[in-house]
KELUMKE-344758 format. One line per field, with one value per residue (C-alpha): x, y, z; residue number from 1; residue in one letter. Coordinates in pm, 1 decimal. Layout:
KELUMKE-344758
x = [X/...]
y = [Y/...]
z = [Z/...]
n = [NUM/...]
res = [a/...]
//
This chain:
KELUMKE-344758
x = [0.0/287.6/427.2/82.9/49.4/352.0/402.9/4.4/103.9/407.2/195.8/-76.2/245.8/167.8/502.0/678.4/730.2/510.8/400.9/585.7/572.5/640.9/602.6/545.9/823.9/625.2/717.6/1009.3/1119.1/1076.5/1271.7/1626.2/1405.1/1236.1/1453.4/1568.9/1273.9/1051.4/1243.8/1294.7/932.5/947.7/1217.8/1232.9/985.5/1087.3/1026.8/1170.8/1335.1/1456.8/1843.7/2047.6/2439.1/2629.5/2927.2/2854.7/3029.2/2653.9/2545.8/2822.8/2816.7/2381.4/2467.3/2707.7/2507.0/2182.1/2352.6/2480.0/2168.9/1969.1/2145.1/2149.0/1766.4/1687.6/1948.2/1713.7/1634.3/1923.6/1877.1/2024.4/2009.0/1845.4/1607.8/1514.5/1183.5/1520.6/1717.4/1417.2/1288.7/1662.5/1649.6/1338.8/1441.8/1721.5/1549.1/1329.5/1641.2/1772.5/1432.9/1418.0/1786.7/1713.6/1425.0/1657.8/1685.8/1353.7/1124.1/913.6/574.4/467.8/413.1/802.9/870.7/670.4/845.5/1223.6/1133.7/985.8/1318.1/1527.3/1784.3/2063.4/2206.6/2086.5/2134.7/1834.1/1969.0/1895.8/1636.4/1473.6/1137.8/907.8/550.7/581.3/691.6/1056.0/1162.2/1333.9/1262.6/1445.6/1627.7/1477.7/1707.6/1528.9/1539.6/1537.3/1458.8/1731.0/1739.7/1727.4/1848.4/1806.3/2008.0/1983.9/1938.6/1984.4/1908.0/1548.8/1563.8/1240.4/1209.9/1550.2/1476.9/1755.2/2059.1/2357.2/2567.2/2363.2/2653.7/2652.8/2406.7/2461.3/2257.2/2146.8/2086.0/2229.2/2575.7/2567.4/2525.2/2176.9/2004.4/1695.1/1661.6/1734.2/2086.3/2118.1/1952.9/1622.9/1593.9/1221.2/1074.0/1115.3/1509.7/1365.3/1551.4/1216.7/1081.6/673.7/360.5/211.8/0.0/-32.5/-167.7/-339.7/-197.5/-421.5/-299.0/-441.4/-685.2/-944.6/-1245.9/-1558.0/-1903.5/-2208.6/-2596.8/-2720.1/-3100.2/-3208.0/-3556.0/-3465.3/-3286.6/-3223.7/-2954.7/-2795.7/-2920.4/-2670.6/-2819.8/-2652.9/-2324.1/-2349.0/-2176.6/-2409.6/-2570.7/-2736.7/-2777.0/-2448.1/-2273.7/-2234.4/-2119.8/-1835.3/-1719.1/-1751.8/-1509.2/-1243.2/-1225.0/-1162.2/-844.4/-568.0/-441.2/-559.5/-709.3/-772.8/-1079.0/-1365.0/-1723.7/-1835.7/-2214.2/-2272.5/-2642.4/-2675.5/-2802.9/-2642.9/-2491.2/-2285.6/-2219.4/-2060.9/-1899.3/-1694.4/-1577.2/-1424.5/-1321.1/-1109.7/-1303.2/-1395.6/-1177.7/-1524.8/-1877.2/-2068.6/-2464.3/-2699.7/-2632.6/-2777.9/-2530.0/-2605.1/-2428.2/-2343.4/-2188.1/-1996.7/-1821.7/-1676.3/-1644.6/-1571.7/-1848.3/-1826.2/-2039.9/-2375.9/-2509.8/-2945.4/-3148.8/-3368.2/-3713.2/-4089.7/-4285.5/-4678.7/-4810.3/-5208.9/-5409.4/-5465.4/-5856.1/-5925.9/-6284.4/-6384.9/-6704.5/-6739.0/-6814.5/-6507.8/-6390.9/-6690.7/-6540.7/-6290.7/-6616.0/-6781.6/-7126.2/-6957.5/-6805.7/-7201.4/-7314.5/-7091.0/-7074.4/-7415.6/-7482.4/-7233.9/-7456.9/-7777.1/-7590.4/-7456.0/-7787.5/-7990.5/-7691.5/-7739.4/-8133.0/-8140.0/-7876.0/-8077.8/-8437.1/-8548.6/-8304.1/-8314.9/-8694.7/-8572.0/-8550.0/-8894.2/-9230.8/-9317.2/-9058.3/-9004.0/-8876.3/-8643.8/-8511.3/-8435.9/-8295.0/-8097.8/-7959.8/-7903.5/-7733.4/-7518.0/-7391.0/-7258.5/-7157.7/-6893.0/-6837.8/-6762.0/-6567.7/-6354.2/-6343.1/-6208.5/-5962.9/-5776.8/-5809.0/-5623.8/-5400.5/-5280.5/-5352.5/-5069.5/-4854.4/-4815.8/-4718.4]
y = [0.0/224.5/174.8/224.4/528.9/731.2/634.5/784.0/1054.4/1109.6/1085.5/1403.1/1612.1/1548.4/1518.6/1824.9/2156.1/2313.3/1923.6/1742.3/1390.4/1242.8/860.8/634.7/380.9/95.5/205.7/355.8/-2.2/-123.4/109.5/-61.7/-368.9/-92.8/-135.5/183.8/292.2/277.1/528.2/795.6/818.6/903.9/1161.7/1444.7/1227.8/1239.9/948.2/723.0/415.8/254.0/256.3/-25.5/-30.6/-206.5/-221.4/-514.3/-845.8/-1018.7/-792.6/-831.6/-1230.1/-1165.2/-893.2/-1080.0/-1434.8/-1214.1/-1058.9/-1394.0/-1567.8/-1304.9/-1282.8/-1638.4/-1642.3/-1311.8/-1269.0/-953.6/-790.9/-464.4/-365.2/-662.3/-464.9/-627.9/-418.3/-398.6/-649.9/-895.1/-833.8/-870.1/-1196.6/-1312.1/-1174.5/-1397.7/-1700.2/-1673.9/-1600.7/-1896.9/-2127.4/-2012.8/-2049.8/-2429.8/-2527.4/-2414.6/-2625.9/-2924.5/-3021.5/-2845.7/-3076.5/-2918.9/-2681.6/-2478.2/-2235.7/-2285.3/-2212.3/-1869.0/-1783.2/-1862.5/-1622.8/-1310.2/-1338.2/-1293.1/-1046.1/-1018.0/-765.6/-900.7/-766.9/-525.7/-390.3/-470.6/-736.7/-700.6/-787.6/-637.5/-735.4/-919.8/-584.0/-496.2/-295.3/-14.8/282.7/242.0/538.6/647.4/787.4/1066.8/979.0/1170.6/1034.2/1173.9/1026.3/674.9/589.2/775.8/911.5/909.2/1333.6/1265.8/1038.7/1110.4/980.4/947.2/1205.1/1410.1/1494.3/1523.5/1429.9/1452.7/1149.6/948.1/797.7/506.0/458.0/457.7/512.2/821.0/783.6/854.8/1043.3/1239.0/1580.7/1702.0/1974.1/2175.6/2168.8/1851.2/1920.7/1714.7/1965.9/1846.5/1764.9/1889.2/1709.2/1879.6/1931.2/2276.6/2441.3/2601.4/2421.4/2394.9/2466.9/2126.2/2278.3/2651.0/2846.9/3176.8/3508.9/3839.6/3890.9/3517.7/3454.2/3161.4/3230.9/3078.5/3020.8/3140.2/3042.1/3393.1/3239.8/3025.7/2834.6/2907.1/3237.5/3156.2/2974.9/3165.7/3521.4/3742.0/4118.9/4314.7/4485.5/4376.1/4015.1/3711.2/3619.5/3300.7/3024.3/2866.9/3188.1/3188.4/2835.9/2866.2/3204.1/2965.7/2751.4/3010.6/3021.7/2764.4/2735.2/2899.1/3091.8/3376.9/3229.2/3506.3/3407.2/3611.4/3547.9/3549.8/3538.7/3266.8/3259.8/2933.5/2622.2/2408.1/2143.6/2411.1/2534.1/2217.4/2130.1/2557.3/2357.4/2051.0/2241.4/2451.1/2798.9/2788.8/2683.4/2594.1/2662.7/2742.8/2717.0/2509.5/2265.8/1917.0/1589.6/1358.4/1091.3/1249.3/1539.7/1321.1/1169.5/1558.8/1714.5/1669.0/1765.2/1860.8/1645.1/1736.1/1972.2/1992.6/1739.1/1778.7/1633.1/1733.8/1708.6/1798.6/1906.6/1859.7/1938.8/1591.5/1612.3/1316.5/1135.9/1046.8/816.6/502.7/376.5/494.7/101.8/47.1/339.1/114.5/-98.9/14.2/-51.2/-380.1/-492.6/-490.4/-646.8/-943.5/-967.6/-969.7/-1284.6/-1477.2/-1472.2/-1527.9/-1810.7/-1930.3/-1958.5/-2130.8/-2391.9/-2412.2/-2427.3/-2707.3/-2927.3/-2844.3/-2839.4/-3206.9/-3332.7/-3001.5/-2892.5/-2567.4/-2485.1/-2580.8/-2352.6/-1997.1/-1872.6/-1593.9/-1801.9/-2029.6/-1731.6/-1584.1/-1946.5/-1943.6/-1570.3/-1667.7/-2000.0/-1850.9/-1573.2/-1804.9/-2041.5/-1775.7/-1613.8/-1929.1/-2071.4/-1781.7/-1731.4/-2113.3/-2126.2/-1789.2/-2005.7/-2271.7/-2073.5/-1858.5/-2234.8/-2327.3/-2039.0/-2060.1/-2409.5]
z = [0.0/41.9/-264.5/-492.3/-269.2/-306.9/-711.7/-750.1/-519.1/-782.1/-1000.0/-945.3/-850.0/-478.1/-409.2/-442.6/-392.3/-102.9/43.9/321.9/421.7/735.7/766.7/1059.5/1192.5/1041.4/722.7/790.9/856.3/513.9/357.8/370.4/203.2/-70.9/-415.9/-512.8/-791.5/-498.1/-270.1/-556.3/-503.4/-170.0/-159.1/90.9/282.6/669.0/913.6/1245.3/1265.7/1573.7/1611.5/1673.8/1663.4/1340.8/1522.9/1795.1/1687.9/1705.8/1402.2/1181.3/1220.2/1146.4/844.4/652.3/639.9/582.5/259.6/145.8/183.4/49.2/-260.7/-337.1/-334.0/-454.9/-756.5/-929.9/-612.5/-560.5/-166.1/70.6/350.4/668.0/835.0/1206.0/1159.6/997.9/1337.2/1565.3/1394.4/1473.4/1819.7/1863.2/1714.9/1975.6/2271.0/2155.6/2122.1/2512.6/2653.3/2540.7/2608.7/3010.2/2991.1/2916.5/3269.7/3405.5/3202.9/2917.7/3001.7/2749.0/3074.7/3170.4/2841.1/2840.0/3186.5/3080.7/2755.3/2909.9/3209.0/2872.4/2934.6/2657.2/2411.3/2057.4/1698.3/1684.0/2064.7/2404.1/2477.0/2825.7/2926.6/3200.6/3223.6/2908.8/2710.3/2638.6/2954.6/2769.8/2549.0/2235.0/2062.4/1720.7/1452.1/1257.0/828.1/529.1/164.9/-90.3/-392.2/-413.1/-47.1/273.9/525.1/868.8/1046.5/1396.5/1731.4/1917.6/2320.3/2507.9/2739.1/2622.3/2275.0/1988.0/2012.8/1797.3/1943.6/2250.3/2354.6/2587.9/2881.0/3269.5/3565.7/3508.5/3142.0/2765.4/2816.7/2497.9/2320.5/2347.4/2140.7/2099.1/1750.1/1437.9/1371.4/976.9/718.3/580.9/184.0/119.7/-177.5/-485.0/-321.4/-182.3/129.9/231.0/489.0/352.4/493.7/344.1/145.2/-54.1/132.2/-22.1/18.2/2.5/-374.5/-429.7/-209.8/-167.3/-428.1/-236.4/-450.2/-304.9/-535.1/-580.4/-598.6/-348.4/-260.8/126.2/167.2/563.9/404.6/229.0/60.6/-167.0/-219.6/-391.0/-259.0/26.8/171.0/181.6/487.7/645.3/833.4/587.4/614.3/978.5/943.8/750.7/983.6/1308.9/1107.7/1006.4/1385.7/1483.9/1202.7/1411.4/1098.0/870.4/561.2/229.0/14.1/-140.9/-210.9/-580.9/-653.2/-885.4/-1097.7/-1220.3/-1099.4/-823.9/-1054.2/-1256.3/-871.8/-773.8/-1140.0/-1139.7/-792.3/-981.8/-1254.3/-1025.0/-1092.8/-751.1/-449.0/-279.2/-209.7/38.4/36.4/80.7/-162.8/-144.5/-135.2/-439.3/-559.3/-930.6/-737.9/-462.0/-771.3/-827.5/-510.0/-118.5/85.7/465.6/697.3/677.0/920.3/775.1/686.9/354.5/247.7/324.5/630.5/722.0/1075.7/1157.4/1437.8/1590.2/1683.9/1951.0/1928.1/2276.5/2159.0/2268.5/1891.8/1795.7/1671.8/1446.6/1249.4/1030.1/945.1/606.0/432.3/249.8/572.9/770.9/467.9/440.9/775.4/812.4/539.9/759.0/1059.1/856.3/715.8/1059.2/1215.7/903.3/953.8/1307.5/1295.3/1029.7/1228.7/1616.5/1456.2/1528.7/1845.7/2015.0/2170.1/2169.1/1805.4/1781.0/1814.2/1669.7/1412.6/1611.3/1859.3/1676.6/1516.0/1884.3/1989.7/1671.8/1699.7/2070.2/2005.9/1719.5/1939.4/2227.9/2013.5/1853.8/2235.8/2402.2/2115.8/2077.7/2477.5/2539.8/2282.3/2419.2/2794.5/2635.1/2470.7/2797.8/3012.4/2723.9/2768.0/3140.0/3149.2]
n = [1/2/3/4/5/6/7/8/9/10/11/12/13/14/15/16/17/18/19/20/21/22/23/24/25/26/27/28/29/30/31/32/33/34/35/36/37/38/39/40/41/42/43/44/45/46/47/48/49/50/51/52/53/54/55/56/57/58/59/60/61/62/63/64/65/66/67/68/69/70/71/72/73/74/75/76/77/78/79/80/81/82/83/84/85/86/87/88/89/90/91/92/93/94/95/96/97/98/99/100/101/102/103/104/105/106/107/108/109/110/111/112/113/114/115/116/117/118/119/120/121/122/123/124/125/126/127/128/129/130/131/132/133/134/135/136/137/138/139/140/141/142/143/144/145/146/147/148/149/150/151/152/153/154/155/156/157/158/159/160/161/162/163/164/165/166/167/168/169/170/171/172/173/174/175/176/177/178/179/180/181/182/183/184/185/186/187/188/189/190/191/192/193/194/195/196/197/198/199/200/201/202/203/204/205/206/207/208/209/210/211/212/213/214/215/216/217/218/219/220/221/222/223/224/225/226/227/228/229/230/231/232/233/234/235/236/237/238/239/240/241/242/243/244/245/246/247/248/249/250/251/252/253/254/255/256/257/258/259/260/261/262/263/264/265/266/267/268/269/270/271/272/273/274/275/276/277/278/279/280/281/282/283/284/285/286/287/288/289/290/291/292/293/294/295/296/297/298/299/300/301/302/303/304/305/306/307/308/309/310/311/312/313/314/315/316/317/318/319/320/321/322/323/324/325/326/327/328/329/330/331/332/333/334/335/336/337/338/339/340/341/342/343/344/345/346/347/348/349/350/351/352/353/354/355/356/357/358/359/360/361/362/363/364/365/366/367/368/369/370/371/372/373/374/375/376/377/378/379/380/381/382/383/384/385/386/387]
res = [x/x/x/x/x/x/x/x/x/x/x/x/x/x/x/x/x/x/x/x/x/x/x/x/x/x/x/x/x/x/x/x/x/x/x/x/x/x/x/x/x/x/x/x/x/x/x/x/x/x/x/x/x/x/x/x/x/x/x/x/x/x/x/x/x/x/x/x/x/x/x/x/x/x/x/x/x/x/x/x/x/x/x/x/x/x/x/x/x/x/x/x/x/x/x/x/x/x/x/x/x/x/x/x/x/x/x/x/x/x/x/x/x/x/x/x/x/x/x/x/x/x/x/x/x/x/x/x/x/x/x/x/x/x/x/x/x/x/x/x/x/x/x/x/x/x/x/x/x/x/x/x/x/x/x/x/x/x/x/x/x/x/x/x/x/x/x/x/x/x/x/x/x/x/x/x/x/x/x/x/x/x/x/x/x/x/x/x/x/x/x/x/x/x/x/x/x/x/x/x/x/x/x/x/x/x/x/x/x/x/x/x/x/x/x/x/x/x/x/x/x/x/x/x/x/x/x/x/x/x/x/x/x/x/x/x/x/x/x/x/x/x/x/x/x/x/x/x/x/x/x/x/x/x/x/x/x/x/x/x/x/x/x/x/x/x/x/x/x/x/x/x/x/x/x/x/x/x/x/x/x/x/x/x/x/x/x/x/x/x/x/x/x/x/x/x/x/x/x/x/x/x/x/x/x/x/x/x/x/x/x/x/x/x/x/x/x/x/x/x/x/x/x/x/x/x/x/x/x/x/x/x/x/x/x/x/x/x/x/x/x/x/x/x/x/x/x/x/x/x/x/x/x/x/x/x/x/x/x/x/x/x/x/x/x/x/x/x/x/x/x/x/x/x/x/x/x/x/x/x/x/x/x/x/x/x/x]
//
């Protein structure tokens, strides 16, 4: 990812003049493992790297079968130089190797094993290797890089707690015995091989300031409204002075009124008539494709407030019933008590008489037929539930 990165950022001119690049230790790391086309597309980049001495007998032995080995396998590859992620994988391998020899005669545990590696205490090839609650115990001194051409060179040391420090020297009780200083002592290579340190970005000047598009017609002028010689003014307005706040440095620009429609707004943005735009102008997808937009601060879209007008009847549920509904519901009664007449009419004595009678019995029948029915099965349902 850091490669594809800095080659497109080489790419759009991103690394230049006026930019600076600083770079994390993780990548830092890489760089003595980075072939050469890939680190003349990072120059004048800055970054840390964590120091370790060349000069111990330990690294020499580790360098010099690293480059041999390393060649042999990787015949097109032109940077052999082991990094500190080489020296600490070789640092653990050891510690690995000690840990199990001591367990010769202690019996194996994977437990023992875990104990007898974290009470490690040795000077390694990457530095000194010393654990305390299962970290390394010690702060290890970063050496500040620079990017120049195809390689990089290293500035100066960075202690914890001191700050830089042309030579650290060698460490007693008290700490590093060495020449501290204020300020980086090597001289930066910028990219573009500029002396100036940059801003990291170009920043506008009063003869150049930032040219900021503002819609001249607007469906909500509490937005934004532009009158005529006068500066615009709005609920968007005010945001963007809270911002320039909030900055910490002056910042030029100028409003220009802009006529057309919000589209041809956002495309004078892309097109680089405008620097930016302020208004209320609606995210959409199309114009997302073009143009950054700050996080939005206003919903859009419609809404409708009624009077809600409560109906305190007691009739109030037969309202969802219509004329159809009484109807058909009507026929299924009718229907229910001709079936129950015809199938009660000759066992039951009570179905038989005047008609007005068995149509009472019927009704009557029907009704707690349905009630009981209906009433038993939610019994047995909630009798079902609780057990």
């Amino acid at each position: 990812m850091t490669i594809h990165l800095f080659e497109e950022a080489k790419k759009s001119g991103l690394v230049g003049n006026d930019s600076a690049w600083i770079v994390t230790e993780t990548i830092s790391s890489y760089l003595d493992s980075f072939n050469s086309s890939v680190i003349s597309s990072m120059e004048g980049t800055l970054g840390i790297k964590t120091y370790y001495s060349e000069y111990t007998s330990i690294y020499k032995n580790f360098y010099t079968n690293f480059r041999t080995t390393f060649r042999n396998k990787y015949h097109e590859e032109d940077n052999s130089q082991p990094g500190i992620n080489a020296l600490r994988a070789y640092d653990s391998i050891g510690i690995i190797t000690q840990a199990m020899e001591k367990l010769k005669s202690d019996g194996k545990s994977p437990k023992k094993l875990l104990k007898k590696i974290i009470s490690s205490n040795f000077t390694g090839a990457s530095g000194e290797v010393c654990f305390k609650e299962g970290q390394l115990s010690h702060d290890p001194i970063l050496r500040i890089l620079n990017v120049v051409g195809k390689r990089y060179k290293e500035l100066d040391f960075w202690l914890s707690g001191i700050g830089f420090s042309r030579n650290p020297g060698e460490k007693n009780e008290t700490g590093y015995v060495g020449e501290i200083s204020q300020d980086l002592g090597g001289r930066v290579n910028w990219p573009g091989d500029s002396k100036l340190v940059p801003k990291g970005w170009a920043m506008p000047t009063d003869e150049k300031p930032l040219i900021i598009g503002v819609p001249a017609r607007t469906s909500f002028e509490k937005f934004v409204k532009v009158v005529d010689g006068k500066l615009p003014y709005g609920f968007c307005i005010k945001l963007f002075y809270e911002v320039l706040k909030v900055l910490g440095y002056h910042l030029p620009y100028r409003f220009d009124r802009h006529n057309g429609t919000y589209d041809e707004l956002v495309n004078k943005v892309y097109n680089k008539t405008y620097d930016a735009a302020v208004g209320d102008i609606t995210i959409l997808a199309d114009r997302a494709d073009h143009v950054e937009f700050t996080q939005p601060y206003a919903e859009s879209g419609l809404s409708m407030i009624v009077p809600a007008k409560p109906e305190d009847s007691a009739w109030i549920f037969v309202k969802p019933f219509t004329m159809e509904m009484w109807l058909v519901t009507a026929a299924i009664l009718i229907y229910t008590m001709f079936i129950v007449w015809v199938l009660e009419h000759q066992s039951n004595p009570e179905f038989r008489g005047p008609w007005n009678h068995q149509i009472g019995t019927a009704l009557w029948f029907t009704f707690s037929s349905l009630f009981f029915a209906h009433r038993e099965k939610v019994y047995s349902n909630l009798i079902e539930w609780w057990s």
